[in-house]
C-alpha positions as CSV (number, residue, x, y, z in Angstrom):
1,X,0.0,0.0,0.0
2,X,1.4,3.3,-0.7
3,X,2.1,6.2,2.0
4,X,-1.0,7.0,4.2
5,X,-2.5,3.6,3.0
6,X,-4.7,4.8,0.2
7,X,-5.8,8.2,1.8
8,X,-2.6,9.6,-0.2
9,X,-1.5,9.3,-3.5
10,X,-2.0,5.9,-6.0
11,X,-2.4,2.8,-4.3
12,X,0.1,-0.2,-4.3
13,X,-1.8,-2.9,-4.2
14,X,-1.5,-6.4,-5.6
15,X,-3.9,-7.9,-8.9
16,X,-6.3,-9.2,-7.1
17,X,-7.3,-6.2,-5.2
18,X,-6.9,-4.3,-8.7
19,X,-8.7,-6.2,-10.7
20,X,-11.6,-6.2,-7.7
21,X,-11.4,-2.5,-7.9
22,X,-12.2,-2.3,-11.7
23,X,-14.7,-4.3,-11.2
24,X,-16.4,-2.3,-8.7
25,X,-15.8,0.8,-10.8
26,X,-17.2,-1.2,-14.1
27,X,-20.5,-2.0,-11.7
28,X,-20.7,1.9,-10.8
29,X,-20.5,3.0,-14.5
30,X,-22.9,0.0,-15.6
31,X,-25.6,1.5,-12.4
32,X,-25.3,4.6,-13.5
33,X,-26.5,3.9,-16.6
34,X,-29.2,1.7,-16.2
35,X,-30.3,4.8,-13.8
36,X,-30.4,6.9,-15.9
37,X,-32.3,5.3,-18.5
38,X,-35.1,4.1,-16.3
39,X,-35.1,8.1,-15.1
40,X,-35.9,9.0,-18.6
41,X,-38.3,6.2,-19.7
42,X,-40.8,6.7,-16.4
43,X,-40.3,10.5,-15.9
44,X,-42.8,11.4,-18.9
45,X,-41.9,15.3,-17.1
46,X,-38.6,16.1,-16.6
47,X,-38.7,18.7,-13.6
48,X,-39.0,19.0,-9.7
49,X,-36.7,18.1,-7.2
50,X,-36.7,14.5,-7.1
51,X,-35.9,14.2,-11.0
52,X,-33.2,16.4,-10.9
53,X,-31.8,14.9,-7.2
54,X,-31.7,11.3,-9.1
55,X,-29.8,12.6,-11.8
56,X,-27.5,15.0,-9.5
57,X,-26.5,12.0,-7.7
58,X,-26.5,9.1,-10.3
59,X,-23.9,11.5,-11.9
60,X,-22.2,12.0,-9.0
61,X,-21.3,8.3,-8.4
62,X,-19.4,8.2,-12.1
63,X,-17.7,11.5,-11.3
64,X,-16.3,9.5,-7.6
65,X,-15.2,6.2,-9.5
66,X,-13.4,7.9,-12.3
67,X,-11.8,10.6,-9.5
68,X,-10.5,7.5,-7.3
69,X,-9.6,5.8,-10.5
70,X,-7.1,8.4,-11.8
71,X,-5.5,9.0,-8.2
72,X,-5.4,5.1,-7.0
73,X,-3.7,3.9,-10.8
74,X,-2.0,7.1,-11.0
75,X,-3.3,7.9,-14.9
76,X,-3.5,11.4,-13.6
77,X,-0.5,12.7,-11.2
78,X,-1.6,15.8,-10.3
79,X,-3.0,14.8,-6.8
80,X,-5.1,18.3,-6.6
81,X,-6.8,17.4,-9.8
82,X,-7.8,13.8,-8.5
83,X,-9.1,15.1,-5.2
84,X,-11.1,17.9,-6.9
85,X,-13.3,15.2,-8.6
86,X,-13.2,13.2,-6.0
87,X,-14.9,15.8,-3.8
88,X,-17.3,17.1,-6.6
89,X,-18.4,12.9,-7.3
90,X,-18.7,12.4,-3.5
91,X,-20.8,15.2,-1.7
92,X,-23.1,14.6,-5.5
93,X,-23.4,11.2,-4.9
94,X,-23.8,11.1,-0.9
95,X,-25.7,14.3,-0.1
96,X,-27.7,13.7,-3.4
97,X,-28.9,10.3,-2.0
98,X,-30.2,12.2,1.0
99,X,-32.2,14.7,-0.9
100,X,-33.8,12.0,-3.2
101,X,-34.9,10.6,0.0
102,X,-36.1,13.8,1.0
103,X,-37.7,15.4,-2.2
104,X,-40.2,12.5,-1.7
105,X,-40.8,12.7,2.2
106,X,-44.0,15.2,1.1
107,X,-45.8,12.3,-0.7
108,X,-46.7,10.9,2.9
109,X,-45.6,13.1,5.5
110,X,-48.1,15.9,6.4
111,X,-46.2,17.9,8.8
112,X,-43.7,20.3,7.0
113,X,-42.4,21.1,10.6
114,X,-40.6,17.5,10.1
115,X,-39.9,18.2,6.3
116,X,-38.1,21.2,7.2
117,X,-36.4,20.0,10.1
118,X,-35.1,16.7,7.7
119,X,-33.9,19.3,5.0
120,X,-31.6,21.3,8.0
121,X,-30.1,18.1,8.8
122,X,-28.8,17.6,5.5
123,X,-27.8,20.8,5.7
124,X,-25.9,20.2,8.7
125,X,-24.6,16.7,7.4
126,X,-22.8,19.5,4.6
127,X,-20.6,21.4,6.6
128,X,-20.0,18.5,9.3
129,X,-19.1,15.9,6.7
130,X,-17.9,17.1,4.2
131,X,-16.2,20.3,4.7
132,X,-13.9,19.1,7.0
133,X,-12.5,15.9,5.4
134,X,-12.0,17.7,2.0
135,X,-9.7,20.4,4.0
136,X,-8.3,16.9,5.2
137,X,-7.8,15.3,1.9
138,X,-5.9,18.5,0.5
139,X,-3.7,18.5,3.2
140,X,-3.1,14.6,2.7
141,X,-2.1,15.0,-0.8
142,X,0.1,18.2,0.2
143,X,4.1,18.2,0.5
144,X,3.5,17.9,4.1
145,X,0.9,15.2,4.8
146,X,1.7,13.9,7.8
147,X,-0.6,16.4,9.9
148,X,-3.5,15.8,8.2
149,X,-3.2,11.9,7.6
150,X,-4.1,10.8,11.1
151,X,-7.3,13.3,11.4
152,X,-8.3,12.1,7.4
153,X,-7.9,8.5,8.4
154,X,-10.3,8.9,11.4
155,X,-12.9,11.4,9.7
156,X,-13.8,8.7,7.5
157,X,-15.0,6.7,9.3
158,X,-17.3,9.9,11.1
159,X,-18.3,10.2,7.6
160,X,-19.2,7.5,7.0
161,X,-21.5,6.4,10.2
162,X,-22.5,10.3,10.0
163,X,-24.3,10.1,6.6
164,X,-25.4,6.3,7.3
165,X,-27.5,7.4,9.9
166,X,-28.7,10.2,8.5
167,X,-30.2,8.1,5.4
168,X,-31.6,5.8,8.6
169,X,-33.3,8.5,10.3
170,X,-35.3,9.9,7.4
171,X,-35.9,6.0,6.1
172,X,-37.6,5.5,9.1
173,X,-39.5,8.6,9.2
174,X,-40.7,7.4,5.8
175,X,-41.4,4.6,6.6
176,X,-43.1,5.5,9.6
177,X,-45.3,7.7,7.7
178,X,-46.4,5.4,4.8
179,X,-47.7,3.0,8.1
180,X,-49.7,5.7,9.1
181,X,-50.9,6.7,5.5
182,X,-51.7,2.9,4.7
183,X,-54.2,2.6,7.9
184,X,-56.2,5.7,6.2
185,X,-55.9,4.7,2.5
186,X,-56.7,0.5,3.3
187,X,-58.7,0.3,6.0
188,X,-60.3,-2.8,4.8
189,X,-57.4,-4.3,3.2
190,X,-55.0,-5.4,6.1
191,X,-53.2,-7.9,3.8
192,X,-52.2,-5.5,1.3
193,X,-50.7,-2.6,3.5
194,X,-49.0,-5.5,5.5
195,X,-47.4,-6.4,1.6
196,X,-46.7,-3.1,1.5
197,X,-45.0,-2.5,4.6
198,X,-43.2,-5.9,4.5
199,X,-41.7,-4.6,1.1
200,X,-40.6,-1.2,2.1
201,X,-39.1,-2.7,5.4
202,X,-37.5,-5.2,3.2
203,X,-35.9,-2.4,0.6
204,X,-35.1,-0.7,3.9
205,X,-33.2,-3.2,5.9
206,X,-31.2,-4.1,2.7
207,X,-30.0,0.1,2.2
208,X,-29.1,-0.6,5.6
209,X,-27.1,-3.6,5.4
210,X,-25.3,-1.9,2.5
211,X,-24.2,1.1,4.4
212,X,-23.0,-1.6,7.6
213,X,-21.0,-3.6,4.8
214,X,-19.4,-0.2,3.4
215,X,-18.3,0.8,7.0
216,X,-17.0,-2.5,7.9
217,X,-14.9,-2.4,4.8
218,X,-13.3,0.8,6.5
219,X,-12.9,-0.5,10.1
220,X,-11.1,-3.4,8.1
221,X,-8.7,-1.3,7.0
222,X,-9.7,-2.1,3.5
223,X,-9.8,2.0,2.1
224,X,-8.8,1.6,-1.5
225,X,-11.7,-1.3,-1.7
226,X,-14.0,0.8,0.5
227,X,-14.0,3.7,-1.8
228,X,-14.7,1.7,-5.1
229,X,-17.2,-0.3,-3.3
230,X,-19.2,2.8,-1.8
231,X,-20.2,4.0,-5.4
232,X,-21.6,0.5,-6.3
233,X,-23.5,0.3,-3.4
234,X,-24.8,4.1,-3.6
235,X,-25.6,3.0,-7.4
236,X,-27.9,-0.1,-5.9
237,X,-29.4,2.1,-3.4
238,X,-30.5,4.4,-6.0
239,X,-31.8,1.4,-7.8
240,X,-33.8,0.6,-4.9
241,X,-36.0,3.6,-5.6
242,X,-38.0,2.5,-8.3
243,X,-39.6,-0.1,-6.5
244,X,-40.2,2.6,-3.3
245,X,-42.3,4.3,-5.9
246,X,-43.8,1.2,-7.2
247,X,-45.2,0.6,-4.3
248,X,-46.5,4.0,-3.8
249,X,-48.3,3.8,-7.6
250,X,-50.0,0.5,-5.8
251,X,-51.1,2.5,-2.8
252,X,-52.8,4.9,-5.1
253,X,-54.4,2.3,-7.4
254,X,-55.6,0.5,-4.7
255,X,-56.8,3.4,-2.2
256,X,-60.1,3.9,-3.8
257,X,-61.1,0.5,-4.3
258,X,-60.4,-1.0,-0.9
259,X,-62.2,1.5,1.3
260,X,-65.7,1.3,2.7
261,X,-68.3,2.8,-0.5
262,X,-70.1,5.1,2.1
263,X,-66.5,6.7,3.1
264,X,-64.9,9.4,0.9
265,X,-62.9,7.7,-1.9
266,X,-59.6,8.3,-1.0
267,X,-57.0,9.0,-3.9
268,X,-54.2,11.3,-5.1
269,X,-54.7,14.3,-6.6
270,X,-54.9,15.1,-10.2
271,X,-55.8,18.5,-12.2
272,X,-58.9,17.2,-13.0
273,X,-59.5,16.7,-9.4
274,X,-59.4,20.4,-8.7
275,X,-62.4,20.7,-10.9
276,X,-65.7,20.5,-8.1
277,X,-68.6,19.0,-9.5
278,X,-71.8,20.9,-10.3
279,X,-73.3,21.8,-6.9
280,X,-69.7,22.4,-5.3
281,X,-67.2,25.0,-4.8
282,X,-63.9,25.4,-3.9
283,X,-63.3,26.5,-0.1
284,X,-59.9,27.5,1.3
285,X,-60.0,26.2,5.1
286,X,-57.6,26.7,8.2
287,X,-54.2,24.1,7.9
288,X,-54.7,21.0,10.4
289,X,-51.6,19.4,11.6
290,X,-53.6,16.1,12.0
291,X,-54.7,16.0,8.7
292,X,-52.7,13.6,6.9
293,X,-55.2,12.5,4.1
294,X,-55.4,12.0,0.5
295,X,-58.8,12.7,-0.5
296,X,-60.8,13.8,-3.1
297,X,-63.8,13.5,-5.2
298,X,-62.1,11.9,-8.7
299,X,-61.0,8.7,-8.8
300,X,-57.8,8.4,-10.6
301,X,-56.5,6.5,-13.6
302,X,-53.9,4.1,-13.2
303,X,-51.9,6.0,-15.6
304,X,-52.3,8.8,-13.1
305,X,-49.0,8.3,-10.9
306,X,-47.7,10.2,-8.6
307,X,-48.6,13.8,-9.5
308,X,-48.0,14.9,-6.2
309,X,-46.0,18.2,-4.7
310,X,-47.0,20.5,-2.0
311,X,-49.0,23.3,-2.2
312,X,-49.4,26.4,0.0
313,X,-53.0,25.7,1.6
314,X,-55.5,23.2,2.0
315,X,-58.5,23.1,0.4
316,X,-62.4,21.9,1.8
317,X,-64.4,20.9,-0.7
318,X,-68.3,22.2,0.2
319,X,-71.2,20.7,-1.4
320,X,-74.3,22.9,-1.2
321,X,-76.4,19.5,0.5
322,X,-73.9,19.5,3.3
323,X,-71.8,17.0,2.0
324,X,-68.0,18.0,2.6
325,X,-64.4,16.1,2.2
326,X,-61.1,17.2,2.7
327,X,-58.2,17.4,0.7
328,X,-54.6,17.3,2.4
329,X,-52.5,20.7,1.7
330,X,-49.9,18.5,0.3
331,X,-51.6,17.0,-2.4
332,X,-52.0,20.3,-4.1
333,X,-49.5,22.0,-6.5
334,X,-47.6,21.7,-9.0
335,X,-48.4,18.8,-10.5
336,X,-46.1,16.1,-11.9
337,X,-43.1,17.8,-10.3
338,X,-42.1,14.8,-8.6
339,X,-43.8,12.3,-10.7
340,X,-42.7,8.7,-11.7
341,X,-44.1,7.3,-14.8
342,X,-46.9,9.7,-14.9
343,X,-48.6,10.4,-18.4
């Protein structure tokens, strides 16, 4: 291994290792791919945050292989160089997975108290965990390392656990969320938001699995592998969030269908939904933190998808023979901002 075992400089290491590395890196490039051509065959609308965030960070994991590759095989010697794509590849791909999770947090969390609060985190994860080990990265690579190897060596591995369980936290808060969305949406259908559930948990447990595997490969002193492996597993995770929104285009083809006929149909929102019926009007009414319903009067298409993004207020739709249903603030909007094979 060369000086500073990998955290400075190319890496001596023997075939093996190499050709595991290339591999990795070939997996990376091949995930990124494949990402980006499932983006563009199920995003019929190419805007919103959670388009763009898939594309920020499927890009980012390319842009991390191909920095580590020209600094570990030395194809490029200017260290500077390497780092600077490094940096640019990493915070894409790592602080881009956290926004994706994010940018779809408002399909099924009401409360933008806990929206905003997941948003400053990530925020926070920025300047705590990345900052720092990029200062510590240029000073690695600098004619005087040996400051800055120590403090590099043991900041990532903070790195590491730090954004690991930050993807956790707002996981679970998703997941957490959907529970309590499913109970509205299938009240009579236990067995499919149990499927549900037992899916996302599934998806879930394997993201975190991944992340344990990528730390372990750091405690075991493995850094050159660790840093090849981390952008195939990032490209997986990323993977992993087509069938997240699978499962949320099953929620809203089965929400109407499964609920009691003398309830409200329950449903997501679509612009012809925001068209009242003759003998109703359109009422704005006071924002309920409890609220955390879907509902409307239009039963959607399957073709519908998720046309979902927040709006500013919630909206009471008033029928002149007393006959009222709600409609959750955050199904308002822009629609098809964040949507996944809508049409």
């Amino acid at each position: 291994m060369a000086t500073g075992e990998g955290y400075r400089g190319g890496a001596d290491v023997t075939i093996p290792i190499a050709m595991t590395m290339a591999a990795f890196f070939g997996i990376s490039l091949y995930n990124v791919i494949e990402i980006n051509v499932q983006i563009f065959l199920q995003f019929r609308k190419r805007t919103g945050l959670y388009f763009w965030s898939l594309i920020w960070a499927s890009w980012g994991i390319a842009i991390h292989s191909i920095g580590f590759l020209l600094q570990f095989f030395q194809i490029c010697r200017n260290s500077y160089a390497n780092i600077t794509i490094i940096t640019i590849g990493g915070v894409s791909m790592v602080i881009g997975q956290s926004v994706v999770l994010y940018s779809r947090l408002h399909l099924v969390v009401d409360d933008r108290r806990k929206i905003r609060w997941i948003l400053k985190m990530i925020i926070l994860s920025f300047f705590l965990f990345t900052v720092p080990p990029t200062v510590l990265n240029y000073g690695s690579n600098s004619p005087h390392p040996h400051p800055f190897l120590r403090p590099f060596e043991i900041y990532e591995k903070v790195m590491l656990f730090g954004f690991a369980t930050q993807e956790l936290i707002i996981s679970s808060l998703y997941m957490w969320e959907t529970r309590k969305m499913l109970r509205l949406i299938t009240p009579n259908s236990s067995d499919t938001a149990r499927r549900v559930m037992k899916h996302l948990i599934y998806i879930n447990i394997l993201i975190i699995l991944m992340d344990i595997s990528i730390i372990g490969t750091e405690l075991g002193g493995a850094h050159v592998i660790q840093t090849t492996y981390k952008s195939a597993v990032y490209g997986v995770k990323l993977k992993l969030e087509f069938p997240v929104l699978n499962q949320l285009r099953a929620i809203v083809k089965r929400g109407g269908c499964s609920c009691d006929c003398s309830r409200p149909q329950i449903s997501f929102i679509t612009d012809e939904a925001m068209t009242p019926r003759p003998g109703y009007e359109l009422v704005p009414r006071r924002h309920s933190s409890t609220t955390n319903t879907f509902l409307s009067t239009h039963q959607p298409s399957v073709s519908s998808g998720l046309n979902l993004a927040p709006s500013l207020q919630p909206i009471k739709l008033v029928s002149h023979n007393n006959e009222s249903r709600l409609i959750s603030d955050q199904a308002l909007g822009r629609p098809r901002d964040y949507a996944a094979g809508s049409s």
